[in-house]
N, CA, C and O of each residue as an XYZ file, in Angstrom:
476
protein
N      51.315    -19.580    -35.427
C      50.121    -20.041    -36.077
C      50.454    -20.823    -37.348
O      49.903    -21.888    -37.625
N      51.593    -20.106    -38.274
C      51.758    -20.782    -39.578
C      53.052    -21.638    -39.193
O      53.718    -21.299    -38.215
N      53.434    -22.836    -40.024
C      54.606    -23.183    -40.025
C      55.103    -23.694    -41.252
O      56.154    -24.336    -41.239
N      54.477    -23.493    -42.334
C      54.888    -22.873    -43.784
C      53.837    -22.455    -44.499
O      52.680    -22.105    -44.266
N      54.537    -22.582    -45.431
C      53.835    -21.503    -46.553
C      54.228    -21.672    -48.146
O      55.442    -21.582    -48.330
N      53.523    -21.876    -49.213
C      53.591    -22.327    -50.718
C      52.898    -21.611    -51.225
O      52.003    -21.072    -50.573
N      53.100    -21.322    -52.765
C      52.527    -21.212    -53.791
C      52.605    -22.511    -54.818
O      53.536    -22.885    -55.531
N      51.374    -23.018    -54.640
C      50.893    -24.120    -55.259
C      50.723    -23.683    -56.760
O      50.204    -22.595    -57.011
N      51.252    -24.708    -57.979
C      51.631    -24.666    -59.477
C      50.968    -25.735    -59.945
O      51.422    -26.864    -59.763
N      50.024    -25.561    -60.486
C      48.916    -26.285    -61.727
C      50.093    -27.243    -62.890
O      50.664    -26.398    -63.580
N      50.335    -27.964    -63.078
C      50.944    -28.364    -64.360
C      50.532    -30.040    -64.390
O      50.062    -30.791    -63.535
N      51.043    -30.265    -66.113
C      50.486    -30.815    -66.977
C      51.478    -32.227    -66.499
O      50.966    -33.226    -65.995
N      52.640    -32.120    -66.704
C      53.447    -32.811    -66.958
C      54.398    -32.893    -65.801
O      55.463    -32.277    -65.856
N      54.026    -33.735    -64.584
C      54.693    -33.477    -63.076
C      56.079    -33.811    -63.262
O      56.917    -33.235    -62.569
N      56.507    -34.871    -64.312
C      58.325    -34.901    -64.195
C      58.746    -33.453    -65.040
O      59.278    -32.640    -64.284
N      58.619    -33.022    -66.342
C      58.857    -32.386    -66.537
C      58.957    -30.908    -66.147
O      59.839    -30.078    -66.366
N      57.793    -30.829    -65.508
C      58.206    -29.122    -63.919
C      59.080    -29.283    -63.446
O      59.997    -28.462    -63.481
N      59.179    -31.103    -62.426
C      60.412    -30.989    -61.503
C      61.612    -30.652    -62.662
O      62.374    -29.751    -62.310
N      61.841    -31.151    -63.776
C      62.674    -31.425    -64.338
C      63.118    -29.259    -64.602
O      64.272    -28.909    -64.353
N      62.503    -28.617    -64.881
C      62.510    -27.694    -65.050
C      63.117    -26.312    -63.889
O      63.957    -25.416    -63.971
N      62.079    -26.822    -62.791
C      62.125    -26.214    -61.845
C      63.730    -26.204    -61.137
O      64.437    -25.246    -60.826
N      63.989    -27.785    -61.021
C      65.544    -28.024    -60.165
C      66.613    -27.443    -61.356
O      67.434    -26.526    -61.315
N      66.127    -28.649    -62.728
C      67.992    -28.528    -63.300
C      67.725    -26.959    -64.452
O      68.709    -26.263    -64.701
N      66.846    -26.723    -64.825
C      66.864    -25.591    -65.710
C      66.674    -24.293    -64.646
O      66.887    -23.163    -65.084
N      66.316    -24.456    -63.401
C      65.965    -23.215    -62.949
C      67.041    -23.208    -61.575
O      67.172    -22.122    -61.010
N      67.841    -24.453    -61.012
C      68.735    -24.795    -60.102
C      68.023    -24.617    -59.286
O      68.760    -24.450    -58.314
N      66.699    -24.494    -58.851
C      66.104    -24.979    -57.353
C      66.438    -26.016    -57.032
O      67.127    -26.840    -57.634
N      65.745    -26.068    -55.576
C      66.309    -27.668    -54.402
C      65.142    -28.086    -55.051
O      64.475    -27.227    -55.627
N      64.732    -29.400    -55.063
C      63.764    -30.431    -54.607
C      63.912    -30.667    -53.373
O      64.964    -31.214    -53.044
N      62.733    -30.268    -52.134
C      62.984    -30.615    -50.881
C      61.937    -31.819    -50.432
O      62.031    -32.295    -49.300
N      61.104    -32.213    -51.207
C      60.474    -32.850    -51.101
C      59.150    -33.750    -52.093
O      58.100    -33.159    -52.349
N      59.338    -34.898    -52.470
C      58.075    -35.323    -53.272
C      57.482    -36.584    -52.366
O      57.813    -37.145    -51.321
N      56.545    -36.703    -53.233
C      55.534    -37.195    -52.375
C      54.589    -38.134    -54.459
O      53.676    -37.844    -55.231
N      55.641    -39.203    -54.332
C      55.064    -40.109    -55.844
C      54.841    -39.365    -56.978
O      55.896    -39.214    -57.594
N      53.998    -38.894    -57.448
C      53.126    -38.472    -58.180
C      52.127    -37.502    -57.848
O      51.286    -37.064    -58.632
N      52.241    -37.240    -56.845
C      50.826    -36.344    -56.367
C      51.128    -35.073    -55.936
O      50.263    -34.197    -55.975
N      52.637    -34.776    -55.385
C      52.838    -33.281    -54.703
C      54.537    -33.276    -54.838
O      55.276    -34.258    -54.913
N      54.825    -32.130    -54.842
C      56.357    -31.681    -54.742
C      57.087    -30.557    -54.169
O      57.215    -29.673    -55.016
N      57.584    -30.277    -53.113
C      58.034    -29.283    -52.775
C      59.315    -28.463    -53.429
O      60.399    -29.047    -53.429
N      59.244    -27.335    -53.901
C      60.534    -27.211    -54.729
C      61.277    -25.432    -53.901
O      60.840    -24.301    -54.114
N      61.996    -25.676    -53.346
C      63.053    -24.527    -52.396
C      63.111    -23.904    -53.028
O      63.322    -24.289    -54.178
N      62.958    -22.374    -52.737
C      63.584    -21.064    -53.631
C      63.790    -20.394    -52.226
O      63.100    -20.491    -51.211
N      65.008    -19.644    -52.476
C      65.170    -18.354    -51.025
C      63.777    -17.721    -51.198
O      63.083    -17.192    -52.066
N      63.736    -18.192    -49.417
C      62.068    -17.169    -49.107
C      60.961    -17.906    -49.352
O      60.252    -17.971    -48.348
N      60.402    -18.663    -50.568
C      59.852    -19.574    -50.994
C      59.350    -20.771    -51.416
O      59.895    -21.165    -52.447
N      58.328    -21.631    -50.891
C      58.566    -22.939    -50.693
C      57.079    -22.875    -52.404
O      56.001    -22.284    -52.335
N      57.572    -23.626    -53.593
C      56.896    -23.955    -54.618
C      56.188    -25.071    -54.588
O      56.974    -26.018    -54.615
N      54.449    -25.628    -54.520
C      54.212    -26.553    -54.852
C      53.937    -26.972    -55.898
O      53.112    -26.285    -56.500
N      54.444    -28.235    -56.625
C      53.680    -28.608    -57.828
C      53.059    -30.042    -57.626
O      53.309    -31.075    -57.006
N      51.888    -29.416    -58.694
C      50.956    -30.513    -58.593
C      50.154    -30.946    -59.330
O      49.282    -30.172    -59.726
N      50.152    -32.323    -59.780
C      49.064    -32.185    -61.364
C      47.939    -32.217    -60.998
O      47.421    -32.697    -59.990
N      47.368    -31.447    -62.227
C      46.026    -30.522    -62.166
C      44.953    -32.148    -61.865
O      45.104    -33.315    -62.224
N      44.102    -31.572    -61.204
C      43.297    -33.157    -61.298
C      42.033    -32.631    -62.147
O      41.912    -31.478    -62.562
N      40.855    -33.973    -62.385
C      40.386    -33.761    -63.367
C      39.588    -32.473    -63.034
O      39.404    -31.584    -63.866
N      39.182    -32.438    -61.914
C      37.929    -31.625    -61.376
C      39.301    -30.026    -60.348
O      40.016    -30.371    -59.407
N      39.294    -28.929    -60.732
C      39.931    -28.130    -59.904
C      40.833    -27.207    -61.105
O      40.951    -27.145    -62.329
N      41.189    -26.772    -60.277
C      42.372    -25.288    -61.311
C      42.937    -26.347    -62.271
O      42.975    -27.576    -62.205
N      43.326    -25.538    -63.105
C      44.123    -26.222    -64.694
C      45.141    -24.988    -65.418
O      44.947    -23.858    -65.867
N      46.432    -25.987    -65.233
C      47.613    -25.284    -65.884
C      47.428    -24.489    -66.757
O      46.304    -24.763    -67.177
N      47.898    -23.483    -67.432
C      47.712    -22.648    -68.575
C      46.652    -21.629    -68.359
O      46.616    -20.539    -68.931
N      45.650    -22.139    -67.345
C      44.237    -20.703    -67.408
C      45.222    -19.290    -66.844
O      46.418    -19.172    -66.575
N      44.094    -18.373    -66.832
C      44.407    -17.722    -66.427
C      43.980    -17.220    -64.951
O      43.071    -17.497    -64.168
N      45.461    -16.047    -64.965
C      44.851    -15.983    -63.173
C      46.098    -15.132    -62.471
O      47.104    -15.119    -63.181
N      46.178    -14.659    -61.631
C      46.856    -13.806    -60.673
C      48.117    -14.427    -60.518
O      48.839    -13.443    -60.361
N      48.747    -15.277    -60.468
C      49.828    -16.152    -60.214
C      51.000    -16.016    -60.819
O      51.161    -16.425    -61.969
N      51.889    -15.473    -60.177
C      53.376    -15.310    -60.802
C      54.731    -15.706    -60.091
O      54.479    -15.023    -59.099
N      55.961    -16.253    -59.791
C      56.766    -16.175    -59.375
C      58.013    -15.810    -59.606
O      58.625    -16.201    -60.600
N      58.515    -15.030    -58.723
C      59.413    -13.953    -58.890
C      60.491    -14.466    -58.205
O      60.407    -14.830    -57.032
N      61.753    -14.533    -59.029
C      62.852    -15.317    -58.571
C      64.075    -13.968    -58.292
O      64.469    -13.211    -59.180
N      64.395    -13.941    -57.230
C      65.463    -12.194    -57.194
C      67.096    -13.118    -57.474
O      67.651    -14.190    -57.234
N      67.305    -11.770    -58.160
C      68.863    -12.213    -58.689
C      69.853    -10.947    -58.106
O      69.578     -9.900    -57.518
N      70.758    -11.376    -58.423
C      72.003    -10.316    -58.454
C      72.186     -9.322    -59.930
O      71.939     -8.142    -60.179
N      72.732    -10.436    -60.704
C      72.956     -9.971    -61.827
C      71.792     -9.869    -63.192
O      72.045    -10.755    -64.009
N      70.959     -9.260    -63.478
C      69.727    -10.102    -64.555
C      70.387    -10.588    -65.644
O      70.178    -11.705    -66.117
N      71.419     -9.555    -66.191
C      71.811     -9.610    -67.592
C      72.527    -11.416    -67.458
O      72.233    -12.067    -68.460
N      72.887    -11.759    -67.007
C      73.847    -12.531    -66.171
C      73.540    -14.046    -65.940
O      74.291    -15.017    -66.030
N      71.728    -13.935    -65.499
C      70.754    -14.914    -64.963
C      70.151    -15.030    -66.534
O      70.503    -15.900    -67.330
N      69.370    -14.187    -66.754
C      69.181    -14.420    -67.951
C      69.859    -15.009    -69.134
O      69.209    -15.452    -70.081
N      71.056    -15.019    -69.098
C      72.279    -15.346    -69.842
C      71.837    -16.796    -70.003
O      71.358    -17.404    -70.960
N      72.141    -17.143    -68.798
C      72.088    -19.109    -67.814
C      70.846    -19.439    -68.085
O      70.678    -20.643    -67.889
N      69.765    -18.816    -68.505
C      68.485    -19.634    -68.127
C      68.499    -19.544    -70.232
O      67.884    -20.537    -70.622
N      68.838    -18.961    -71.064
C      68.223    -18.834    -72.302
C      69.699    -20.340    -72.368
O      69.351    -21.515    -72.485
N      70.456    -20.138    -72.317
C      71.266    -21.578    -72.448
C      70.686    -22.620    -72.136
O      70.783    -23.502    -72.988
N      70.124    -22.867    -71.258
C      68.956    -24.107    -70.804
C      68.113    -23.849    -71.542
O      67.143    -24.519    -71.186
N      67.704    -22.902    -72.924
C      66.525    -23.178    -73.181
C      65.842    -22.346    -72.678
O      64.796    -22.575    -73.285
N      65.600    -21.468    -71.965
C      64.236    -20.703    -71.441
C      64.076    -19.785    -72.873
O      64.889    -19.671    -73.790
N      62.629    -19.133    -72.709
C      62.504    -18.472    -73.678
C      61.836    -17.056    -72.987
O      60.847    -17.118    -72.258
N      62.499    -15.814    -73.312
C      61.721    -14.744    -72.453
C      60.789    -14.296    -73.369
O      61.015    -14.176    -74.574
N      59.367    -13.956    -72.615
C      58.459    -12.976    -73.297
C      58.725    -11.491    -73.069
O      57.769    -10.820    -73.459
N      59.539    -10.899    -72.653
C      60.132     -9.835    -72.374
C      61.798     -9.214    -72.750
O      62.778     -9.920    -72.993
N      61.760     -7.976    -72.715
C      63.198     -7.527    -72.673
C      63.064     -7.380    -71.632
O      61.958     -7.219    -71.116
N      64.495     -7.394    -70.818
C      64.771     -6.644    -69.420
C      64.219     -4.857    -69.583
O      64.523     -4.011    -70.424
N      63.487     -4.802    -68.621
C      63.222     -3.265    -68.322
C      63.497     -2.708    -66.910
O      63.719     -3.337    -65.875
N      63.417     -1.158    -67.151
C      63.847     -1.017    -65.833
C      62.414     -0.499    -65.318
O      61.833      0.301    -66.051
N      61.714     -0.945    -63.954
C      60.673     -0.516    -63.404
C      60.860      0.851    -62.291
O      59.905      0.985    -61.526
N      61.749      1.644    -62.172
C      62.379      2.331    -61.195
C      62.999      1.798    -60.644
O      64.098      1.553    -61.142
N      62.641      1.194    -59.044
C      63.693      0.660    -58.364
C      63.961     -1.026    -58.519
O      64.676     -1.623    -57.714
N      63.439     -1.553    -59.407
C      63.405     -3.121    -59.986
C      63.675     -3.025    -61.161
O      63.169     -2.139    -61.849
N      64.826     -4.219    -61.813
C      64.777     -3.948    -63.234
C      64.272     -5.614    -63.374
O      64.767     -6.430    -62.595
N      63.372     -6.014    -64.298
C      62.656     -7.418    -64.457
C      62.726     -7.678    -66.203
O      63.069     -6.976    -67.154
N      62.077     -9.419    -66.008
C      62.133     -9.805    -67.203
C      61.634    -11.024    -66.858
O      62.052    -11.749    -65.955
N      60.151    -11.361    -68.075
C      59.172    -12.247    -67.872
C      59.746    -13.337    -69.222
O      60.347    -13.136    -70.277
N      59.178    -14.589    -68.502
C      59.356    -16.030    -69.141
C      58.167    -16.543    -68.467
O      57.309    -15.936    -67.826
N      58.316    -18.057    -68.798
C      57.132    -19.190    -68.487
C      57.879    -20.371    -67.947
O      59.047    -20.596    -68.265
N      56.969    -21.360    -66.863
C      57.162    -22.687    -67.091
C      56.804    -23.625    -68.034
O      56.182    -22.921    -68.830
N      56.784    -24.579    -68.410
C      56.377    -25.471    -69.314
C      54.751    -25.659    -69.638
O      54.332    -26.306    -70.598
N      53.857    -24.930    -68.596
C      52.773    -24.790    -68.739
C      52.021    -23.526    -68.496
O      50.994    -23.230    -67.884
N      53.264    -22.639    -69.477
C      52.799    -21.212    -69.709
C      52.510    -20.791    -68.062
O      51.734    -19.836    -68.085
N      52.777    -21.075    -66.964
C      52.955    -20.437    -65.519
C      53.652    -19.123    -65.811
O      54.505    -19.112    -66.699
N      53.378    -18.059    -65.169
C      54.364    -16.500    -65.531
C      55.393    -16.637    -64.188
O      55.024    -17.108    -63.113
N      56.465    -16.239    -64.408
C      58.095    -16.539    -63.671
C      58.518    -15.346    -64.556
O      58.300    -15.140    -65.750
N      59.225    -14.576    -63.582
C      59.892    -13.242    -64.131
C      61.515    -13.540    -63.040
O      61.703    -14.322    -62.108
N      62.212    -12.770    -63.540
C      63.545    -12.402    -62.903
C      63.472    -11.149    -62.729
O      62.887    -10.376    -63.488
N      64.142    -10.811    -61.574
C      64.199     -9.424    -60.792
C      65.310     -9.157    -60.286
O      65.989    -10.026    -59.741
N      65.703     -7.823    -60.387
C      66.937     -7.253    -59.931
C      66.580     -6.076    -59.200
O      66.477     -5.029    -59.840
N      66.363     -6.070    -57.909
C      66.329     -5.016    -56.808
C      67.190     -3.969    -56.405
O      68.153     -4.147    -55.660
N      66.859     -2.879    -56.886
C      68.468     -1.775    -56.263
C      68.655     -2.044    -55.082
O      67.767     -2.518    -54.372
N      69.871     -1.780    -54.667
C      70.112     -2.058    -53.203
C      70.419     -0.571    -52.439
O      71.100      0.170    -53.147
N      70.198     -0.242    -51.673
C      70.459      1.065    -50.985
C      71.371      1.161    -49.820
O      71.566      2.248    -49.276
């Protein structure tokens, strides 16, 4: 029935996401489409971005929307992403069997890192 699947991303500034998304966050770009749409690869996850148009959702509101990027190492990932510049709104915590840690995209989007016990 399906033959993909996205979580579509509100933002302000369409070079600067891609710019974010690929070289600060090392996703693929698998696909753009001018100015109007972008597909961006994560294991498991296909990201759309797209600027907000005048009339429809708008970057920065609020709302249910988060993406969760799984790592190996957090202490590690986190390391690599504050060198690029990221800025966390969080310490790493441990949730029981997840240990996480929240940041933003460039248009305040919520993006956390996750570290899954393995069994």
């Amino acid at each position: 029935m399906y033959n993909s699947c996205n979580v579509t991303v509100m933002v302000s500034d369409f070079d600067k996401s891609i710019k974010f998304y690929t070289e600060t966050l090392g996703l693929s770009l698998k696909n753009r489409w001018g100015s109007e749409f972008a597909y961006i690869e994560a294991p498991g996850l296909t990201i759309g971005l797209h600027p907000f148009p005048e009339k429809g959702p708008k970057p920065k509101a609020p709302g249910g929307l988060s993406i969760g990027l799984g790592v190996k190492n957090i202490e590690e990932s986190t390391e690599i992403l504050k060198d690029k510049g990221v800025e966390f709104s969080t310490e790493i915590k441990n949730d029981g069997f997840i240990r996480i840690i929240h940041f933003s995209d460039p248009d305040a989007n919520p993006l956390y890192l996750c570290e899954v016990e393995q069994k």
